[in-house]
C-alpha positions, 0 to 999 in steps of 0.5 A, a space after each residue: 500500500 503507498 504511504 507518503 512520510 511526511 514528517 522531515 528528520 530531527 536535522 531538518 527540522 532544526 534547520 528549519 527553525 534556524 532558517 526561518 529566524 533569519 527570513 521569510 523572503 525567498 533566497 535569489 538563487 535557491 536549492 530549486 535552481 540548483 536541483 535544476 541546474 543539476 537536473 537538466 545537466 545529467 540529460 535525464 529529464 523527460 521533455 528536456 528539450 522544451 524545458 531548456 527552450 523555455 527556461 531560456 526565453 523565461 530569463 528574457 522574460 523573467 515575469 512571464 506568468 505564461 512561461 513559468 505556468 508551462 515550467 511549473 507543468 513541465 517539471 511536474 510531469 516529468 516526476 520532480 514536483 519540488 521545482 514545480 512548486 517553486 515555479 508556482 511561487 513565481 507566479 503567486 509572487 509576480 502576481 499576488 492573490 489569495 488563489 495563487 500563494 494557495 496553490 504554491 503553498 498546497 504544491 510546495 506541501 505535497 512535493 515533501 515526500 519527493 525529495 527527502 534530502 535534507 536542504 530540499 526539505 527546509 526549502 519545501 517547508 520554507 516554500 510552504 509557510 512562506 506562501 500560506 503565510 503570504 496568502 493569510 497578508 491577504 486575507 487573513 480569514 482564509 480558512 485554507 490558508 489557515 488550515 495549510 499553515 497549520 499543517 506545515 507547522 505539524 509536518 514540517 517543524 520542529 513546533 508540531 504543538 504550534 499547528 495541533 493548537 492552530 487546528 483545535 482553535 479552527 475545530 471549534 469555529 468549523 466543527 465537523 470540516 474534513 480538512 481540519 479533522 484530516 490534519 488532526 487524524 494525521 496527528 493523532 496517527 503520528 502520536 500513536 493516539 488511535 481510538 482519536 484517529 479512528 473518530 477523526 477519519 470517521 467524520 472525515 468521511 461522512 463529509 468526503 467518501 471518496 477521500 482514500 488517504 482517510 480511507 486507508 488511515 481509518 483501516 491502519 488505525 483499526 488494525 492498530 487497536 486490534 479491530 482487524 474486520 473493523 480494517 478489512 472492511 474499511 479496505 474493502 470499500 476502497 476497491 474500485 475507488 483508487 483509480 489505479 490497477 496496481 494499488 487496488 491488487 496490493 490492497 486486495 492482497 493485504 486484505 487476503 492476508 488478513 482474512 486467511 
C-alpha cells in the first residue's frame, strides 16, 4: 500500500527553525535552481528539450506568468514536483492573490515526500509557510490558508504543538470540516493516539467518501487497536475507488492476508 512520510528528520527540522529566524523572503538563487541546474545537466529529464527552450526565453522574460505556468507543468510531469512548486511561487509572487500563494503553498506541501534530502526539505517547508503565510497578508480569514499553515507547522517543524493548537482553535469555529479533522487524524496517527484517529477519519468521511488517504488511515488505525474486520472492511470499500490497477491488487492482497 503507498504511504507518503511526511514528517522531515530531527536535522531538518532544526534547520528549519534556524532558517526561518533569519527570513521569510525567498533566497535569489535557491536549492530549486540548483536541483535544476543539476537536473537538466545529467540529460535525464523527460521533455528536456522544451524545458531548456523555455527556461531560456523565461530569463528574457523573467515575469512571464505564461512561461513559468508551462515550467511549473513541465517539471511536474516529468516526476520532480519540488521545482514545480517553486515555479508556482513565481507566479503567486509576480502576481499576488489569495488563489495563487494557495496553490504554491498546497504544491510546495505535497512535493515533501519527493525529495527527502535534507536542504530540499527546509526549502519545501520554507516554500510552504512562506506562501500560506503570504496568502493569510491577504486575507487573513482564509480558512485554507489557515488550515495549510497549520499543517506545515505539524509536518514540517520542529513546533508540531504550534499547528495541533492552530487546528483545535479552527475545530471549534468549523466543527465537523474534513480538512481540519484530516490534519488532526494525521496527528493523532503520528502520536500513536488511535481510538482519536479512528473518530477523526470517521467524520472525515461522512463529509468526503471518496477521500482514500482517510480511507486507508481509518483501516491502519483499526488494525492498530486490534479491530482487524473493523480494517478489512474499511479496505474493502476502497476497491474500485483508487483509480489505479496496481494499488487496488496490493490492497486486495493485504486484505487476503488478513482474512486467511
Amino acid at each position: 500500500m503507498k504511504k507518503q512520510v511526511l514528517v522531515a528528520g530531527g536535522a531538518v527540522l532544526l534547520a528549519c527553525a534556524l532558517y526561518f529566524g533569519f527570513t521569510n523572503k525567498p533566497p535569489k538563487v535557491s536549492a530549486f535552481d540548483e536541483k535544476r541546474a543539476e537536473l537538466i545537466d545529467s540529460l535525464d529529464v523527460p521533455s528536456e528539450t522544451t524545458i531548456v527552450a523555455l527556461q531560456a526565453a523565461l530569463k528574457k522574460d523573467p515575469e512571464n506568468l505564461q512561461l513559468l505556468d508551462s515550467l511549473s507543468h513541465l517539471w511536474f510531469h516529468a516526476g520532480f514536483p519540488a521545482i514545480a512548486a517553486d515555479y508556482d511561487r513565481q507566479i503567486a509572487d509576480l502576481n499576488p492573490s489569495v488563489e495563487h500563494y494557495l496553490r504554491a503553498g498546497k504544491s510546495f506541501f505535497d512535493a515533501f515526500p519527493s525529495d527527502t534530502s535534507q536542504n530540499m526539505q527546509v526549502n519545501l517547508v520554507y516554500g510552504s509557510r512562506y506562501c500560506y503565510e503570504k496568502a493569510l497578508d491577504i486575507d487573513s480569514t482564509n480558512l485554507d490558508a489557515r488550515i495549510g499553515l497549520a499543517s506545515v507547522f505539524v509536518q514540517g517543524t520542529n513546533d508540531p504543538m504550534k499547528g495541533i493548537l492552530m487546528l483545535r482553535e479552527l475545530d471549534v469555529e468549523v466543527p465537523g470540516n474534513p480538512l481540519i479533522n484530516m490534519e488532526l487524524g494525521r496527528f493523532s496517527v503520528m502520536s500513536g493516539q488511535y481510538d482519536k484517529a479512528i473518530e477523526r477519519f470517521i467524520v472525515v468521511l461522512q463529509k468526503d467518501s471518496l477521500n482514500l488517504q482517510a480511507h486507508f488511515l481509518l483501516a491502519e488505525s483499526y488494525m492498530a487497536v486490534g479491530d482487524t474486520l473493523q480494517s478489512v472492511e474499511v479496505l474493502r470499500r476502497t476497491q474500485g475507488l483508487t483509480g489505479d490497477p496496481v494499488l487496488d491488487n496490493q490492497v486486495r492482497q493485504y486484505i487476503e492476508s488478513l482474512t486467511n
